[in-house]
N, C-alpha and C positions, 0 to 999 in steps of 0.2 A: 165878398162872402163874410168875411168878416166886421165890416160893417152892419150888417146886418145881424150877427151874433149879436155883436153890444146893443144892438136896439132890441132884440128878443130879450138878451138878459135884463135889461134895462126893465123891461114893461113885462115880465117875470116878477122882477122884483115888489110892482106897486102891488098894496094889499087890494088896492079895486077891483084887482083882476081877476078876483075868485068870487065875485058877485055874479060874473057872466062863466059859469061854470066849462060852457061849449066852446067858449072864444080862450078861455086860458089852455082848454086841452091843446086846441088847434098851437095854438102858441109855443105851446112845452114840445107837441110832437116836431113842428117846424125846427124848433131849436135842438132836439136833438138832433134830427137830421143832418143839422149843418155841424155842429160838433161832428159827428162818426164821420163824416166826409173830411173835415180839417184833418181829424185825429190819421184815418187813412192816408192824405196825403201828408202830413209828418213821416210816417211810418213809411213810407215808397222812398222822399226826400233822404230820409236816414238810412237808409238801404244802400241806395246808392252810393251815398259817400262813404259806410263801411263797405261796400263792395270796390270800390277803388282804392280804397286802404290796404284791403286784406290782398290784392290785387300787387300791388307797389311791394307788399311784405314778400308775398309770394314769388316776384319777379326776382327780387336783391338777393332771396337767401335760394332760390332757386328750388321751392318746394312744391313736385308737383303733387304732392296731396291735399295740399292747401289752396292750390290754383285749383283744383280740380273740385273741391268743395265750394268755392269761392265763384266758379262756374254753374253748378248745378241752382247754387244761391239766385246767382242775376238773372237766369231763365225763370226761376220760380216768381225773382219780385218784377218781371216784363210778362209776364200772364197776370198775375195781377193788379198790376198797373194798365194794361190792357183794360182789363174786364172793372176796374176804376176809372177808365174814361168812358167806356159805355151809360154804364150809372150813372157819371154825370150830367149825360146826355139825356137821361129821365127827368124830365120837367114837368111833365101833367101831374094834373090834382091826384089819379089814383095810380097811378105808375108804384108806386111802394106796395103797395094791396096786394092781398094773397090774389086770387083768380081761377075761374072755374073755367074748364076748356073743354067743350061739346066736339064728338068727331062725328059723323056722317058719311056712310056711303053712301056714294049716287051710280051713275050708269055703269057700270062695268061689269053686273053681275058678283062672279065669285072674286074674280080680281079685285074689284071693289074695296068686296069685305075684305079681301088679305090685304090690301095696300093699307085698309083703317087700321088692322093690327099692327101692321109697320110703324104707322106714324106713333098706334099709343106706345108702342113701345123704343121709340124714339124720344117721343118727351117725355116718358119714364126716366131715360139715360141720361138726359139733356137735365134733368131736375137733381137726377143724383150729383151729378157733376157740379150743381151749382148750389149740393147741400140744402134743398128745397124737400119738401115733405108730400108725396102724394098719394091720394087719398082716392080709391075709384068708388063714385057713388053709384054708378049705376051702369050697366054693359048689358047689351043684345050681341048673343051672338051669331053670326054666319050661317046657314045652314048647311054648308059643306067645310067652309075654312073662313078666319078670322072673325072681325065684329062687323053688323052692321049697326051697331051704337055705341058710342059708350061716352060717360060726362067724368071729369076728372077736377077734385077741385086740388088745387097743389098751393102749397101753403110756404111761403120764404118772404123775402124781403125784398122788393123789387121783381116780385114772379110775375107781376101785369106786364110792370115796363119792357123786361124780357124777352116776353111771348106776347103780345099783344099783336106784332105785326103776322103772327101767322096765321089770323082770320084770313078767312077767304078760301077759294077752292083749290087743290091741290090734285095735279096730275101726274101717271104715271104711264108712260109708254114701254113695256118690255113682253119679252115671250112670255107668252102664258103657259104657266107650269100646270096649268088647268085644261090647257084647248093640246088637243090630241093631233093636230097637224100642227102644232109649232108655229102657229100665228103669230103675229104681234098684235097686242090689245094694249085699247087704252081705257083708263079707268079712274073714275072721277071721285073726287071724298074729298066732303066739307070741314073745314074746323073754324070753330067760332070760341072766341075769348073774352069773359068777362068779367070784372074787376068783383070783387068782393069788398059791398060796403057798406058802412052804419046803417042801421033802421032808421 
């Protein structure tokens, strides 16, 4: 990886490069890329070794309020170093890109439509968590309970790579809070994901 930094900064640096206005962007965005990822993996690497520090201080002088900070610390930097190894694992072209995500009810009637509301209001939650911005462009709703439409374009950095695998059909099998003998139904709803990109 960083090999490849020195050759971005490298060909950064020639002034030819701004004759091809589309090929320098592509270049600068690559390169920062890999910066914010070094600069994060610093920041994980440094983590831990103050976290074993304050660790060693805390064990010698016997201080549990220090351990107990110094705890809550290394849980926080292994969820993020977690969700820094996912990221890494983002290697497609539009994996960084905001992305817009269509839900669909299909068979299930009402169930249906409340399971689409479940799901938008799950990647609603799922976006909060990851400090993503979402935006609803457009919702049909149910005619008894939840949606049977709605398009969401949600806006962060890495929100394709994210979500991208929850295309495809989603089922839910449970008692229907709808069906009056306490059946079990099942009920089908689509979501589809797609990268938001240049003209």
């Amino acid at each position: 990886m960083q090999e490849r930094l020195a050759e971005l900064s490298k060909k950064s640096e020639d002034p030819e490069l701004w004759n091809n206005k589309s090929e320098a962007q592509k270049i600068l965005k690559e390169k920062s890329i890999i910066e914010e990822k070094l600069n994060q993996f610093l920041a994980i690497e440094n983590g831990v070794k103050d976290g074993r520090e304050y660790f060693e201080l805390a064990k010698a002088e016997g201080d549990s309020q220090l351990l107990s900070d110094t705890e809550k610390n290394l849980i926080l930097l292994k969820k993020n170093s977690d969700a820094f190894e996912v990221e890494c694992l983002f290697s497609g072209e539009t994996d960084l890109n905001n992305c817009f995500l269509d839900i669909n009810a299909g068979a299930g009637g009402t169930d249906s439509c409340d399971f689409g509301l479940m799901l938008l209001r799950m990647y609603e939650r799922f976006s909060a968590q990851h400090k993503f911005k979402v935006e609803i462009v457009s919702m049909l709703e149910g005619e008894e309970a939840g949606i049977k439409s709605a398009t969401l374009k949600i806006s962060g950095k890495f929100a394709f790579g994210w979500l991208k695998t929850e295309s495809g059909v989603h089922r839910l099998v449970r008692i229907s809070p709808f069906n009056a003998n306490d059946k079990r139904q099942t009920s089908f709803t689509s979501v589809w994901v797609y990268p938001e990109i240049d003209d």
